[in-house]
N, C-alpha and C positions, 0 to 999 in steps of 0.2 A: 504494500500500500504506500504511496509516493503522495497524498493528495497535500502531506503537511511539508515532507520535503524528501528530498531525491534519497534515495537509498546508497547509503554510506558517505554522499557526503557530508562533509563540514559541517557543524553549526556554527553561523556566522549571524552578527548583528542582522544583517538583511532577513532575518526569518523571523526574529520577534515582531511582534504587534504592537504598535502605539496605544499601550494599555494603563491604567493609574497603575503608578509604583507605590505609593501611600496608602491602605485601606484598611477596613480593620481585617480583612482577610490577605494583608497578606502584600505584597507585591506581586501582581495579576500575572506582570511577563515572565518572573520564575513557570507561576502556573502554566502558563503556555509551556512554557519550554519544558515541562517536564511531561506535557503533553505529547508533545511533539518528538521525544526523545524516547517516549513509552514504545511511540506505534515503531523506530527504528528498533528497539528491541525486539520489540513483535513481530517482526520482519524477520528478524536473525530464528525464533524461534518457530516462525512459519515455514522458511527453508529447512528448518532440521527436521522440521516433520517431515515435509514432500520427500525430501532427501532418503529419509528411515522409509518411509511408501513403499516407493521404489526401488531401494536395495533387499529387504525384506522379499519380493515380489521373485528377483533374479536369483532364491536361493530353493532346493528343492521341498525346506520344510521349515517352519515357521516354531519361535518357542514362546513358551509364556510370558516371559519379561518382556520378549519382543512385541507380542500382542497386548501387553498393558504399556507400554513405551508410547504406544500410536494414541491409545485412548489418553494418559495422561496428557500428552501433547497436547492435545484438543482441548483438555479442560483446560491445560495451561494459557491457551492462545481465548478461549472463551471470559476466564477471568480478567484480561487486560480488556479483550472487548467491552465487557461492560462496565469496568471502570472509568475507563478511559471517554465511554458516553456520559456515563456518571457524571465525571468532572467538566464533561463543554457544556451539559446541560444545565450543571451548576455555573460554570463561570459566565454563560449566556445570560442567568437568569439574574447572576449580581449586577453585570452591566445595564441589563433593561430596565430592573427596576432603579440603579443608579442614574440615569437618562431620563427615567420618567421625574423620581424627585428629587435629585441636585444631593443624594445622600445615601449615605448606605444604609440596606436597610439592617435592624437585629439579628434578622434569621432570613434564611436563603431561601426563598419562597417556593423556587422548583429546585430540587435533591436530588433528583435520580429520575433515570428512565421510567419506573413505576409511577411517580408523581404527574411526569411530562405524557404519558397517554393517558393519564385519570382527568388532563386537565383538559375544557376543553377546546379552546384555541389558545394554543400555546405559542408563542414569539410569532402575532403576527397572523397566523396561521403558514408561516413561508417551511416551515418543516413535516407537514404532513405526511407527502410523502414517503418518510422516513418511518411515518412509525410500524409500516410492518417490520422491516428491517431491524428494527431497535423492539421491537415485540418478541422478535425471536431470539435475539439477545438476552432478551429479558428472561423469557421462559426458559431457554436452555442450561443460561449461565446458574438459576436459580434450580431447575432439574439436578445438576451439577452439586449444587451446594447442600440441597438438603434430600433427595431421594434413596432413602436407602435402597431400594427396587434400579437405581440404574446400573448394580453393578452386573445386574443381568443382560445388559449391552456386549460384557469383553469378546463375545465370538465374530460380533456384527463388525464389518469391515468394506468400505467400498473396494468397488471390483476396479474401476480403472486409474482413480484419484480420490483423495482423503476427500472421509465422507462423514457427518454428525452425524451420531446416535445417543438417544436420550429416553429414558422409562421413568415417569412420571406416576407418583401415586399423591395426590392434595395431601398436605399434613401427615401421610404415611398413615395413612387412616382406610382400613378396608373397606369402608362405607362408601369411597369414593372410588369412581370408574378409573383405570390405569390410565396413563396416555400415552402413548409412541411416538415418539418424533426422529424421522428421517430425511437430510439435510444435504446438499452439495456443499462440502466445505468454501469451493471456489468461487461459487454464485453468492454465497453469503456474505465473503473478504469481500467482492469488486462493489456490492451496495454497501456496504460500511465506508469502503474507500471513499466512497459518493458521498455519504453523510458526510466523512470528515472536509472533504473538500466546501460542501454546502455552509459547512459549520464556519468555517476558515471566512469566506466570501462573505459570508452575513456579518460575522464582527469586524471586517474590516469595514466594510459597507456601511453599518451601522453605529459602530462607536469610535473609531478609528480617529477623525474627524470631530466628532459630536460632543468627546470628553474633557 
């Protein structure tokens, strides 16, 4: 994902944002930058999946560490996923509402992806788009975090390119129906790439200027 900046280069002044260095959160451009420094890690750990894929694939038989290596990956690459919305979602919402009233506010009005689809137009309405994208983030990354039932996933594996697998049970509560979720790794990364890029474009567009 390139949409924050090119893969392996530099970070150089030209990639921060004209954003307050004063607030009570903080100095904003850190924030960026540690934003933007997430997704180049993500990157390095998104190659070492593809990479493990397909050398796995060239061997005549597969072992267990090998098959939980690919699943970990996944969750690993799925946790910075939604952190990483987590935090534009957040720094998007200090800024708007800092633009609307010349102040910051107490509390961070939208907190997370969960927040930003409950609400309902959110910055604008210019991110809609996103929200299936940042839906299944949401879901999966949270499959991830509390399903004791996903570890029934480890045999599930894409056949030609990494592929999610997620087993959902609400609350881990039998009363509630399972759910299966099955994913194109690849199609998932290139619309995230797209949020972040969207994300990138709307704070320069919007506060860049305005603060």
């Amino acid at each position: 994902m390139e949409a924050l900046k090119e893969y392996r280069s530099n970070f150089n002044e030209d990639l921060f944002l004209k954003l307050p260095t004063e607030t009570p959160y903080g100095n904003l451009n850190v924030s960026w930058m540690e934003i933007v420094t997430r997704i180049e890690y993500l990157n390095d750990i998104i190659l070492t999946l593809y990479a493990h894929f397909y050398a796995v694939r060239q061997v005549s038989h597969t072992t267990l560490d090998r098959s939980y290596r690919e699943k970990f990956l996944i969750e690993h690459i799925f946790y910075f996923l939604r952190k990483t919305a987590d935090e534009l979602i957040q720094l998007i919402s200090i800024l708007s509402d800092f633009k609307q009233r010349k102040t910051f506010s107490q509390k961070i009005r939208l907190n997370s992806i969960d927040g930003f689809l409950k609400s309902k137009l959110s910055f604008n309405g210019e991110f809609e788009e996103f929200k299936e994208i940042l839906g299944a983030v949401n879901k999966i990354s949270n499959c991830f975090k509390h399903s004791f039932i996903n570890s029934q996933t480890l045999s599930r594996s894409g056949d030609e390119s990494p592929a999610v697998y997620a087993f959902t049970l609400h609350y881990n509560n039998l009363n509630n129906e399972p759910e299966f979720y099955e994913l194109d790794l690849g199609r998932m990364l290139v619309d995230f790439n797209g949020f972040l890029k969207h994300s990138k474009e709307y704070i320069k567009l919007n506060f860049e200027e305005a603060l």
